[in-house]
N, C-alpha and C positions, 0 to 999 in steps of 0.2 A: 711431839713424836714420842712413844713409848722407847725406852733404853732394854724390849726384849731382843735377843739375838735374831740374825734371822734363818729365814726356810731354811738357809743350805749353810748355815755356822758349820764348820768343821770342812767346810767341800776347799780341797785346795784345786786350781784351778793356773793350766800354763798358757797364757795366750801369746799365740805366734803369729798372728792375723795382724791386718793393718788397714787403713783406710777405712771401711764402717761395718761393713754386713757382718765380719769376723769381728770388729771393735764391739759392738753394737751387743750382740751374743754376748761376750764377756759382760760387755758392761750390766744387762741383766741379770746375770749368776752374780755380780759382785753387788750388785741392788740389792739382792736376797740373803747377802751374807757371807756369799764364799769369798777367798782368799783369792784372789785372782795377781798374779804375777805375767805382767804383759813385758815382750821382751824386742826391743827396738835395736834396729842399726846403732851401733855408738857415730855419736858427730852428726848424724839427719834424725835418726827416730823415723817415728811413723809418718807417712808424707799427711796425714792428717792435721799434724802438728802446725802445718800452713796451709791448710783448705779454704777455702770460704772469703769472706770477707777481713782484710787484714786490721787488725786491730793494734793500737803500742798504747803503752802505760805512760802514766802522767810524766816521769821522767824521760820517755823517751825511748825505753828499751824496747827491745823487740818482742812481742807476746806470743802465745801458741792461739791458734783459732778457736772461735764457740767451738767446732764442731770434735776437737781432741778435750777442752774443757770436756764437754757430755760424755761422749763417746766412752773415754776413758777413764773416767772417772771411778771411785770405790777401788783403785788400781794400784798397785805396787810396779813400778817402772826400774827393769837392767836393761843391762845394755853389753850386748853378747853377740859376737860377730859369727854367727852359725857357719860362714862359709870356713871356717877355720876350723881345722883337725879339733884344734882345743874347744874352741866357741860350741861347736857342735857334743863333743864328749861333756861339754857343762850344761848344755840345755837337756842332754841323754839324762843325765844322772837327776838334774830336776824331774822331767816327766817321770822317773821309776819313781820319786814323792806325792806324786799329783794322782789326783782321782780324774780330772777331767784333762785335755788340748785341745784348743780352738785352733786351728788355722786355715788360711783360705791363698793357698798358694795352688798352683794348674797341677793334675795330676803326676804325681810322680815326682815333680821335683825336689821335695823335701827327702825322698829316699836315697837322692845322692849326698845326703849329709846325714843319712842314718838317723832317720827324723818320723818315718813313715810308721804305718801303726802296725803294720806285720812283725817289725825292731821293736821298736818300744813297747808292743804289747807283749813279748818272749820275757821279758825282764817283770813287767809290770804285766800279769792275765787279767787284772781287774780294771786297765785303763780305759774310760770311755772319750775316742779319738772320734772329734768332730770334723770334718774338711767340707767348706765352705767353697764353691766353684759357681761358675755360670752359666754350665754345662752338665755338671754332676763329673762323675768318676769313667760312666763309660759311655759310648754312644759315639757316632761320629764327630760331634762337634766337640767332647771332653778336650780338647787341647784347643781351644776356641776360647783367648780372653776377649773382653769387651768388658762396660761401665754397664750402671743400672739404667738409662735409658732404654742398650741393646736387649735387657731383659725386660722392661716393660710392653718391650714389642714383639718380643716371641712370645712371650707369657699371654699375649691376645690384649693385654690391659689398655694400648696406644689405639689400640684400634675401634675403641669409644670411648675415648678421652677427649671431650674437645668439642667442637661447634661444628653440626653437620655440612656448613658449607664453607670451611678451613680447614688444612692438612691435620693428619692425627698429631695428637699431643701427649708428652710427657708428663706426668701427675706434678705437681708442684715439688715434691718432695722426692726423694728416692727413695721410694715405694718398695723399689725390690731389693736392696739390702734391708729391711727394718721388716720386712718381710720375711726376709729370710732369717735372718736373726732370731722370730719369733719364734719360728719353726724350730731352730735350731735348737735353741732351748726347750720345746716343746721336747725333741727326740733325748735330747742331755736328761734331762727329768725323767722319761722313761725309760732309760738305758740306767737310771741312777736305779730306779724301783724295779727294774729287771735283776741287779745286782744284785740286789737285799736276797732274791730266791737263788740266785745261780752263782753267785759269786766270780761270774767272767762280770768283764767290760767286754763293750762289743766300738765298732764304728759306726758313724752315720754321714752320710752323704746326702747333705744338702743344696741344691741347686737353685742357684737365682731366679731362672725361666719358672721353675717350678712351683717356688712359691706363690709365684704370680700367677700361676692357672691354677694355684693350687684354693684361691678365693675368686676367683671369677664364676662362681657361683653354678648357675645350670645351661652358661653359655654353649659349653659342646653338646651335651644332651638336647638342649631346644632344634638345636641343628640337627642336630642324628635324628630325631624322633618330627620334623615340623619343616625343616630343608630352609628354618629362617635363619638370618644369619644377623647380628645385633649390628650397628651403627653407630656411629657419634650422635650423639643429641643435646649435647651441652646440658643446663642444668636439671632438663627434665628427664622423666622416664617414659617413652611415649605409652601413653592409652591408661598412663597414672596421670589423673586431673582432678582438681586444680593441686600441684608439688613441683613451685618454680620459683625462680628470685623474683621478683619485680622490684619496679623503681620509685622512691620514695622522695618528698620534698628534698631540697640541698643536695640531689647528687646522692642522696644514700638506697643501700637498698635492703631489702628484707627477702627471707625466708617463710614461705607459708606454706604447710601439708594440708590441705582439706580436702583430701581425694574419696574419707567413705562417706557413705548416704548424712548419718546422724550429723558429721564433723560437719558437711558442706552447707547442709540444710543450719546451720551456729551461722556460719560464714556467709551465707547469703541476708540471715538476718542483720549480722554487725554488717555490712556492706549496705544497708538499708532496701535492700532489695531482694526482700525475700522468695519474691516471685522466681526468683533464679531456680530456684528447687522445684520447684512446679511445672520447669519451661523442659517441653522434652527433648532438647539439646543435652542437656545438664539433667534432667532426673534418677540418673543411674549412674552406676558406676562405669559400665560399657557405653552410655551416649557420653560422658565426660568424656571418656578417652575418646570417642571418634568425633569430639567437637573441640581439642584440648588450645588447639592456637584460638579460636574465638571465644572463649572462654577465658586464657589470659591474657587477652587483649583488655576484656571490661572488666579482668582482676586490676591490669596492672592502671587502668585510667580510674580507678577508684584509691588504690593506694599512692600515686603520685600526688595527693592531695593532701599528706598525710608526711609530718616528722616522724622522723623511726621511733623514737623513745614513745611518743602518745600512742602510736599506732601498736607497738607490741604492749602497751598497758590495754590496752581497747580489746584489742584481740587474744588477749590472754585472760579478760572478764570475762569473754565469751567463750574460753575453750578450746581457743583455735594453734593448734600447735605452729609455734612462730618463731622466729630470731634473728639476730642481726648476725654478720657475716664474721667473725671472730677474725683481728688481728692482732699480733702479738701486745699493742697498748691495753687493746680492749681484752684480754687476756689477766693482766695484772691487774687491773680496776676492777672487774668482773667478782662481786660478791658470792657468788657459785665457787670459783675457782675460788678464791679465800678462804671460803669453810671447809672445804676438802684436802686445803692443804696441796690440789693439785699441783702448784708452780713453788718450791722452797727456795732460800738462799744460804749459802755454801758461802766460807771462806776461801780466799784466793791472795797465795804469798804479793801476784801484783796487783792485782785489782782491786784487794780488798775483800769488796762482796761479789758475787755474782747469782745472779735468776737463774734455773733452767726447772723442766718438767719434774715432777718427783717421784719416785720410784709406785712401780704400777704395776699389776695390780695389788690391791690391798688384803692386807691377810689381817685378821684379828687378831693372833697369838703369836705371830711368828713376824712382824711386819720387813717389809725392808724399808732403804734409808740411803740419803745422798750422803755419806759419812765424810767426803773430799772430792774437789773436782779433779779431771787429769792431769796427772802428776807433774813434774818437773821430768825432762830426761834423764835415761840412770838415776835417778833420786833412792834408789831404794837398792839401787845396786851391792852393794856391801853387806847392809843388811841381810838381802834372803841367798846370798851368796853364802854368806856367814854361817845360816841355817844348814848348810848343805856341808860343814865345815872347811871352807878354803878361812883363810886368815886375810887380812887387809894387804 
């Protein structure tokens, strides 16, 4: 990893967020370099701090979960109790320091501790105040919490996730904070280079539902204009054929795309049957799709003959875009992910080392960088307190 600074060196940044979508947000701006000062209940922290699966160190202690390790990470952690006259006039006085705020508390309520960006932006006119909700700021549902499931499913995303004859499904991941996140910083980066001309900060109200329709591609337009409405289909896309898993020797399975003319007519050859291309079931793009289940029937009885390793060596002679199904083992063995550097390891006061993803996307001159995992609570308390001039 290059020792240049990165994108946003100099961005100081308050995060007031907790749990992921607002965590998530920070923790990219602190990827790229800024300063990020995240600021936790004293005594609990962030409830992220015990999410997931619990983990303790060789001794026995009690550990914080992967998901505050990532999350927060590149982080500077106080510990500042906002509901307090004082707690609140100290977080006041840091945002008038800060270029950026992240938080994702329900509309309005941070204005009862004079937290809201109407306040803090009279002191500071160049603050760019991000609010992270699941509703956004207005509308009838803005005082409507809920998790990222409930937003998978407003967002339209549940509603073809999953296997057409099973109840809709949740994406494996939460989808809609790391969504949102993306966005969020999308709008932070633009309100930065809005700055550079106008020299205000503005706000930005980013919404969990929204992200999530905000990549669901040309699904309301196909409706509007066509009166179709998308369904579950599990791993295919119907009337794209052949782009399915099928099942391979041992219980394993594969990934294979050969849905255009040239790609199929490879894949009919390595299948030993080239005739496939020629049979007008399958000789276009349009009879693949209106023949896509009988089609993966004699994909998947040709690949069931067939170890996954020989079988993507066979079919990647031939052309044929392939892969196996990526789990986190196969993740860190994976010579790809190696050379990219994708997945780094981070020092950790208990663990020693730890894995996690590594900061993304890649910039040539400016890179970011997993520089520490999430903090210790209050760890840095004194410190940027310090900055602000209070004494110990």
């Amino acid at each position: 990893m290059t020792t240049a600074e990165g994108a946003l060196a100099g961005v100081r940044v308050l995060d007031l967020s907790r749990v992921l979508a607002g965590p998530w947000c920070a923790q990219i701006l602190g990827d790229l370099g800024a300063d990020v000062i995240k600021v936790e209940r004293p005594g609990k922290g962030d409830e992220a701090r015990s999410y997931g699966l619990a983990t303790k160190a060789v001794d026995g202690r009690a550990t914080p979960a992967p998901m505050h390790i990532v999350a927060n990470r590149n982080k500077r952690s106080i510990t500042v109790d906002m509901a307090t006259a004082e707690g609140a006039k100290l977080i006041a006085e840091l945002a008038r320091q800060c270029d950026i705020v992240v938080e994702n508390f329900l509309p309005g309520k941070l204005a009862r501790f004079g937290l809201d960006y109407e306040t803090l932006s009279h002191d500071n006119p160049g603050l760019i105040y991000c609010s992270i909700t699941g509703f956004g700021q207005t509308g009838p549902l803005a005082d409507r919490p809920g998790y990222d499931a409930v937003f998978q499913a407003h967002g339209g995303l549940m509603s073809i996730t999953g296997e057409p004859d099973r109840p809709p499904a949740r994406a494996g991941i939460s989808i809609g904070d790391s969504l949102t996140a993306m966005h969020a910083v999308m709008g932070i980066t633009m309100a930065l280079h809005a700055r550079e001309r106008t020299g205000r900060g503005q706000m930005i109200d980013a919404a969990l539902y929204e992200s999530v329709l905000a990549v669901m591609e040309n699904l309301v337009t196909e409706y509007d204009l066509t009166g179709y409405v998308r369904e579950r289909s599990g791993s295919i896309l119907p009337g794209i054929a052949p782009s399915n898993v099928y099942p391979c020797a041992e219980g394993e399975m594969i990934l294979i795309g050969g849905n255009g003319d040239t790609v199929f007519a490879r894949l009919a050859q390595a299948m030993g049957q080239p005739e496939l291309a020629a049979d007008p079931r399958y000789v276009s793009h349009a009879a693949r799709g209106a023949n896509q289940q009988a089609l993966d029937e004699v994909i998947a009885a040709w690949t069931a003959g067939w170890k996954l390793d020989d079988l993507i060596e066979h079919l990647e002679a031939a052309g044929i875009p392939c892969g196996r199904i990526f789990r986190a083992p196969d993740m860190l063995e994976n010579e790809q992910y190696q050379a990219r550097e994708a997945i780094v390891e981070t020092d950790h006061p208990v663990f020693g080392k730890v894995k996690m993803q590594n900061a993304f996307p890649k910039l040539s001159e400016t890179p970011g960088a997993v520089r520490w995992p999430g903090p210790e609570l209050g760890q840095h308390t004194d410190e940027v307190l310090g900055e602000i001039g209070l004494n110990a």
